[in-house]
C-alpha positions as CSV (number, residue, x, y, z in Angstrom):
1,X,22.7,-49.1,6.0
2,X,22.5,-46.8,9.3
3,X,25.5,-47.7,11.3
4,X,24.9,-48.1,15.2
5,X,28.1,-47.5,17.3
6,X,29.0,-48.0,21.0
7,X,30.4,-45.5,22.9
8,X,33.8,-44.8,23.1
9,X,34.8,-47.5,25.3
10,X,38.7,-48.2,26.2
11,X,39.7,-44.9,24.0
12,X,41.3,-42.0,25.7
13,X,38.1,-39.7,27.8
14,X,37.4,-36.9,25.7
15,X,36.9,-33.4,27.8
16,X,35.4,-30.4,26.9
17,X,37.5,-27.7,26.0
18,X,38.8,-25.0,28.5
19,X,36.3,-22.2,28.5
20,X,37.1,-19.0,26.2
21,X,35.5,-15.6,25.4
22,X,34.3,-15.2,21.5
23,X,36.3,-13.8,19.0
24,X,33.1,-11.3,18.0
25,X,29.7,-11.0,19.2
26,X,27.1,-9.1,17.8
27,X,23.1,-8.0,17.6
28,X,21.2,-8.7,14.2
29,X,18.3,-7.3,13.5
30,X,15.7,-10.1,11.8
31,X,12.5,-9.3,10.3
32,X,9.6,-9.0,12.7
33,X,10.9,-6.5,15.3
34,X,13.7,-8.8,16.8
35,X,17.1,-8.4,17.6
36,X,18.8,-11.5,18.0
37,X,22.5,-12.3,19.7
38,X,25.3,-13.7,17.8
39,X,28.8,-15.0,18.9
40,X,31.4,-16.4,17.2
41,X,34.0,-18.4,18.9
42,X,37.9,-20.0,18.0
43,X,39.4,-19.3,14.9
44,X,37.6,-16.8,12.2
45,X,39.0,-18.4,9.3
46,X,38.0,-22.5,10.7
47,X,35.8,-24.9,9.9
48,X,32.0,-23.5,10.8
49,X,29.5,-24.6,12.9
50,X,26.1,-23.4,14.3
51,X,25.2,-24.3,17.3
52,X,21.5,-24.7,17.5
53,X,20.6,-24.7,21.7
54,X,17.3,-26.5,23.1
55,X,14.0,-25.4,24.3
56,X,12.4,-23.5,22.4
57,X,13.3,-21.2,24.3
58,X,16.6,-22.2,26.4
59,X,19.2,-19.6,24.8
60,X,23.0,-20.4,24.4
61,X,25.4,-20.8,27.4
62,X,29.3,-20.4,27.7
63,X,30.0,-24.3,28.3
64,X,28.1,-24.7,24.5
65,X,31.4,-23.4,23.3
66,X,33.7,-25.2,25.0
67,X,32.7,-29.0,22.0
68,X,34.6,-27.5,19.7
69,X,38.7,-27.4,19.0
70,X,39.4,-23.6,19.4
71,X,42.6,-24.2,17.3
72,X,40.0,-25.7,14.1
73,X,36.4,-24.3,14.1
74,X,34.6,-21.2,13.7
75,X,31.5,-21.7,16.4
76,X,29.0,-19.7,15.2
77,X,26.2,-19.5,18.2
78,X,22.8,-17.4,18.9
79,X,20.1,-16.6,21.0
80,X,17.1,-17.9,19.1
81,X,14.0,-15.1,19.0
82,X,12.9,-14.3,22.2
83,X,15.2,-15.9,25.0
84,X,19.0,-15.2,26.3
85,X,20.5,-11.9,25.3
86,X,17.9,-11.6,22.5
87,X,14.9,-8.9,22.3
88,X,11.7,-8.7,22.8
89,X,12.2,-11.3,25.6
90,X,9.7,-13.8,25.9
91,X,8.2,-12.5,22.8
92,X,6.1,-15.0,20.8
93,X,5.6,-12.6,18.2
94,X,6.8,-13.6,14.4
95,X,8.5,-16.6,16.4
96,X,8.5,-19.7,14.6
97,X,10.1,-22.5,13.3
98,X,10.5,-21.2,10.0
99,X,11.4,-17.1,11.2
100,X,14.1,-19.3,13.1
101,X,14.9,-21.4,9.9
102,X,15.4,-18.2,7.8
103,X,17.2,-15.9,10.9
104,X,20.0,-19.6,10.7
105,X,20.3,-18.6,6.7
106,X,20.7,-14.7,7.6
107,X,22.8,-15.7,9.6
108,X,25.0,-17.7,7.2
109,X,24.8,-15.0,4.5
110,X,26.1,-12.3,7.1
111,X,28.7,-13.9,8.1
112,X,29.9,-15.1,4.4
113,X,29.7,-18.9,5.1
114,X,29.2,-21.3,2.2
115,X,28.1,-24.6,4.1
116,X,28.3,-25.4,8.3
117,X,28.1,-28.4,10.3
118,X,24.9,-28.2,12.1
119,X,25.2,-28.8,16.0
120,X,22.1,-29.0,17.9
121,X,20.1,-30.9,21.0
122,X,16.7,-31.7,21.6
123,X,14.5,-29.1,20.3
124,X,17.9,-28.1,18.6
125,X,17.8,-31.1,17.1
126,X,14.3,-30.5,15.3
127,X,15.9,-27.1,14.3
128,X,18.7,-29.0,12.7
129,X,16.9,-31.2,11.2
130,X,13.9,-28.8,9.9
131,X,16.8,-26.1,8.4
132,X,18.9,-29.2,6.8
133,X,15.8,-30.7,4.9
134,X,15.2,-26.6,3.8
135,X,18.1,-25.7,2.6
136,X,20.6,-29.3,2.2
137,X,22.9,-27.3,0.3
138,X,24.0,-25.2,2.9
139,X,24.7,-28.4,5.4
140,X,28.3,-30.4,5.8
141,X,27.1,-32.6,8.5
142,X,24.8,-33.1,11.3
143,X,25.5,-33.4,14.8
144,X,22.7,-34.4,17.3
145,X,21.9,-34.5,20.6
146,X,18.6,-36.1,22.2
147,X,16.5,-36.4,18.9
148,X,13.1,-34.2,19.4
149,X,11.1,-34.5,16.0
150,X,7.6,-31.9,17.3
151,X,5.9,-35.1,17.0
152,X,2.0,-35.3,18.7
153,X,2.7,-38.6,20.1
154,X,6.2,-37.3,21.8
155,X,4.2,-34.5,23.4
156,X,1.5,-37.0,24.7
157,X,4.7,-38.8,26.9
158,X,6.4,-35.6,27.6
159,X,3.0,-33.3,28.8
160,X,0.5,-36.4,29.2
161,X,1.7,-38.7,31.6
162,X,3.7,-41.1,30.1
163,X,6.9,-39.5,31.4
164,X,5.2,-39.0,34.6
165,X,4.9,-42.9,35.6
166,X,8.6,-42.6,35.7
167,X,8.7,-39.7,38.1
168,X,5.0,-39.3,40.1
169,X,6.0,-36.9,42.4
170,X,7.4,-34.8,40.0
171,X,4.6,-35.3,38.0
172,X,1.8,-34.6,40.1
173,X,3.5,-31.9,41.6
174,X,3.2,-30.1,37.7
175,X,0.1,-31.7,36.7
176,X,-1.8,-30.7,40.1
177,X,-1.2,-27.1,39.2
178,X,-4.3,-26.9,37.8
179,X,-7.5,-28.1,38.1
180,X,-7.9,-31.8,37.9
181,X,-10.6,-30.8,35.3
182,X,-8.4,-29.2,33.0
183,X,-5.2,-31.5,33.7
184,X,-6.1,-33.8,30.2
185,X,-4.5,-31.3,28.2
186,X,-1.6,-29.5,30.4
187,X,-0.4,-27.9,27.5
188,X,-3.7,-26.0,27.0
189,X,-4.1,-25.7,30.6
190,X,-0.5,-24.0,31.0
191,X,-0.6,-22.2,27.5
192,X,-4.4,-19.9,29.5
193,X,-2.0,-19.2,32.2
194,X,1.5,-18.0,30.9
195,X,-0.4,-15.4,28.6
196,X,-2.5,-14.3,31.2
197,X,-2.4,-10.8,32.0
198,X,-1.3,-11.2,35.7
199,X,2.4,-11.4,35.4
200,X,3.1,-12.8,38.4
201,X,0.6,-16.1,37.7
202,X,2.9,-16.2,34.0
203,X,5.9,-16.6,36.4
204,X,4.7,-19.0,38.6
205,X,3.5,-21.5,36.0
206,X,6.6,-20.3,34.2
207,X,8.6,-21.7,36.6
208,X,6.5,-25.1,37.2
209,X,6.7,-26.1,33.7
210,X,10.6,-25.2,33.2
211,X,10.8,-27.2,36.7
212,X,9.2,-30.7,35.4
213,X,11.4,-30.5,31.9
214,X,14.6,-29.6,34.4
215,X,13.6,-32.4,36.7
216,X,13.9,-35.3,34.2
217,X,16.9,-33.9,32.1
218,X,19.8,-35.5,34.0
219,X,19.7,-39.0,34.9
220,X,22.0,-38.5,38.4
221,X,21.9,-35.4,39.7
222,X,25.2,-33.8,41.4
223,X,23.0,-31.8,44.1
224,X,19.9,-30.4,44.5
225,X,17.9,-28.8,41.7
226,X,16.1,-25.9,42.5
227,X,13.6,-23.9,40.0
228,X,14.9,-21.7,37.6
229,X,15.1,-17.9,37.7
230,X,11.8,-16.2,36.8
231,X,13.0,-14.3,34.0
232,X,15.0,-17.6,32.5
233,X,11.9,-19.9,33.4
234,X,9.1,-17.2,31.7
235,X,10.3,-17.3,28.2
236,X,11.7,-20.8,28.3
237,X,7.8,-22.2,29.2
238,X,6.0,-19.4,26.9
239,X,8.4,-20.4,24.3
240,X,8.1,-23.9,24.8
241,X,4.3,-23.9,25.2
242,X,4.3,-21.5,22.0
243,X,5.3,-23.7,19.9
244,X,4.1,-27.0,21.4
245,X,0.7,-25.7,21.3
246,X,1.2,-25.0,17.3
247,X,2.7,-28.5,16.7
248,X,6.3,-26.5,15.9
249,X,4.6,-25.0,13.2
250,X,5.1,-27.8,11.1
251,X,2.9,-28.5,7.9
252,X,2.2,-32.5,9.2
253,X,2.4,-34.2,12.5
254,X,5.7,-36.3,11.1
255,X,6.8,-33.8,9.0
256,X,10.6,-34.6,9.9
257,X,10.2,-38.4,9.0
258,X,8.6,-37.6,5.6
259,X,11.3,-36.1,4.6
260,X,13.9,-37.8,6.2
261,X,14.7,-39.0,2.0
262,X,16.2,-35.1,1.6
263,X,19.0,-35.9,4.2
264,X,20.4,-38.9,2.2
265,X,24.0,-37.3,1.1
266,X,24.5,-35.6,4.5
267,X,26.5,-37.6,7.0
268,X,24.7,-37.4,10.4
269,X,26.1,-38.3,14.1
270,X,23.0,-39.0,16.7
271,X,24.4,-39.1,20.3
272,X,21.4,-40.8,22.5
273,X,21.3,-41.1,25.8
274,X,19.9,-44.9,27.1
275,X,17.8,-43.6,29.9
276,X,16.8,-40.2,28.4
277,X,13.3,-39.4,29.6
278,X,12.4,-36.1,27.7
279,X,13.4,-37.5,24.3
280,X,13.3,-41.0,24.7
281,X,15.4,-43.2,22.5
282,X,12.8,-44.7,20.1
283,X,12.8,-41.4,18.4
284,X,16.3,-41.1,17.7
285,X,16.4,-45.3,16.6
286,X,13.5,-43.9,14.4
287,X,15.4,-41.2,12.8
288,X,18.1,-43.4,12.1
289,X,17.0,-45.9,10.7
290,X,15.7,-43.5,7.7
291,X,18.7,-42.2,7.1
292,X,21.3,-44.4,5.4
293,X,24.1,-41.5,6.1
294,X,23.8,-41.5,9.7
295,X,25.8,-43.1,12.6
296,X,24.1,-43.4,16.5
297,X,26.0,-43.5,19.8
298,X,23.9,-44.9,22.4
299,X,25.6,-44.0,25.7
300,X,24.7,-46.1,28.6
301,X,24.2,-44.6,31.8
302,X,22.9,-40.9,30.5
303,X,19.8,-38.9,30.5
304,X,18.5,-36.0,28.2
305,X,21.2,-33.1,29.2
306,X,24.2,-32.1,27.4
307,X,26.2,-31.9,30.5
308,X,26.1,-35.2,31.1
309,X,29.6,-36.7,31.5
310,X,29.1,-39.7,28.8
311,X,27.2,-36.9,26.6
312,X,29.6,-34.6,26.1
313,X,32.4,-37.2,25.9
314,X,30.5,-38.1,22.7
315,X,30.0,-35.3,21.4
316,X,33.7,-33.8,22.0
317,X,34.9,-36.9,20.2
318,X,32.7,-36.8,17.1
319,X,33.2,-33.3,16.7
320,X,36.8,-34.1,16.7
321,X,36.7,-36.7,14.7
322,X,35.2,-34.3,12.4
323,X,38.2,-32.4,12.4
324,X,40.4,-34.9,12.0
325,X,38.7,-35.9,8.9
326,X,39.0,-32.0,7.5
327,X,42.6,-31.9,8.4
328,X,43.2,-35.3,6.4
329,X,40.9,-34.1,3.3
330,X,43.1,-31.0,2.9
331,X,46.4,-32.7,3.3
332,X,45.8,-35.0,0.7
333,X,44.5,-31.9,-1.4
334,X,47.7,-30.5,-0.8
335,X,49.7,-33.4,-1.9
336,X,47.7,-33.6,-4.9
């Protein structure tokens, strides 16, 4: 059976790691016409991970590397087509799930990795868990973050008002954007806008819809939150709205459930935050409850965003723990 756990509790706080520079970073070009940027961070001969960042659309920052032991793992992480130091920017062009899928495996062959723990949030999570039920073979373990499956009915909270009753002003402050009309699908609405031809309407709606998603990611903000950059918030909403609009490019609405049965012999560690109102917890209790290898930290007190304190506690500790477990494996190798 699934085993739900509590949070850490009385054990000693976990903290990230101090931030570092990578060991090598590079430019790979995929099929399609893009280039996409690759880092690899701690030790080149540790344990590998890929580190699978949100969005679509939301490209890799330097605080992603800082959940991993520099002294254990190789943290492999990249700019997914179209967003961060990646090129074309903002391109939707060959950009889907499964160019992304195959860019992970090119990525893996390049760097001459046999198998990886897979580390990803939100819409890194549906990566992870869209790549592991492609190609299991290649995946040690599972580490998520604010479970996203690309579901219709997820969408429907997120873009159609559910999320919204939760945070009106927010809400009406994105929905009003366009005509009341047109406000019963926001998605579609949005999706005429940011490939209009007038740039400066792309950016403007660009910015309103990476605003809402950045409103509701942290449950207790620090200070005030002001909109993103125009060039950040442009491909993180054309992205998004890309693929959203294509229901992720997946085959059936509930494709990652179906086949939920293909994740069986991988271990998997969900980290859920209670009060999470971009990826609310029913998914992730969903998700876990199909798969008899996984384990499900439901931290109290947290929202959607990896920089939550009770977040990344998790996350630095089951990582970890991960290590720990490598480091006993091979000693008792060693011992014979």
């Amino acid at each position: 059976m699934p085993e739900t756990q509590s949070p850490s509790g009385a054990a000693p706080r976990r903290t990230l790691y101090p931030p570092r520079e990578p060991f090598r970073q590079q430019v790979m070009d995929m099929p399609g016409g893009h280039r996409v940027y690759v880092e690899e961070c701690g030790i080149r001969n540790g344990q590998p991970v890929i580190v699978l960042h949100g969005g679509p659309g939301g490209g890799c920052s330097p605080g992603m590397r800082r959940f991993f032991d520099p002294t254990h793992y190789r943290a492999v992480l990249f700019d997914q087509r179209g967003c961060g130091r990646s090129t074309p920017h903002a391109s939707v062009e060959n950009n889907t799930t499964w160019d992304l899928v195959e860019d992970i495996e090119r990525i893996r062959r390049a760097l001459g990795i046999r198998k990886w723990i897979v580390f990803g949030g939100s819409w890194g999570a549906t990566l992870a868990l869209v790549y592991a039920q492609t190609h299991p073979e290649r995946v040690e373990a599972l580490v998520l973050r604010g479970i996203f499956t690309m579901t219709r009915s997820e969408l429907d909270w997120f873009y159609g008002g559910g999320a919204g009753t939760f945070w009106p002003e927010q809400w009406r402050a994105f929905a009003h954007m366009v005509p009341k009309a047109e406000r019963g699908d926001l998605i579609g609405a949005y999706h005429q806008r940011l490939f209009g031809d007038d740039v400066a309407e792309q950016t403007r709606f660009a910015r309103a819809w990476a605003g809402w998603e950045s409103a509701l990611a942290v449950l207790a903000p620090t200070g005030p939150r002001g909109l993103p950059s125009g060039a950040y918030a442009r491909a993180f909403a054309r992205l998004e709205n890309h693929y959203f609009i294509n229901d992720g490019f997946l085959d059936a609405d509930g494709k990652i459930h179906r086949d939920m049965p293909v994740l069986q012999d991988i271990p998997g560690y969900i980290v859920q935050g209670r009060y999470d109102m971009v990826c609310p917890p029913a998914t992730a209790q969903r998700v876990h409850e199909a798969w008899p290898g996984s384990r499900m930290t439901m931290v109290p007190d947290a929202g959607h965003a990896l920089s939550e304190p009770g977040i990344s506690e998790e996350l630095v500790g089951t990582m970890d723990r991960l290590r720990d477990s490598a480091r006993a494996a091979r000693l008792r190798r060693h011992l014979g």
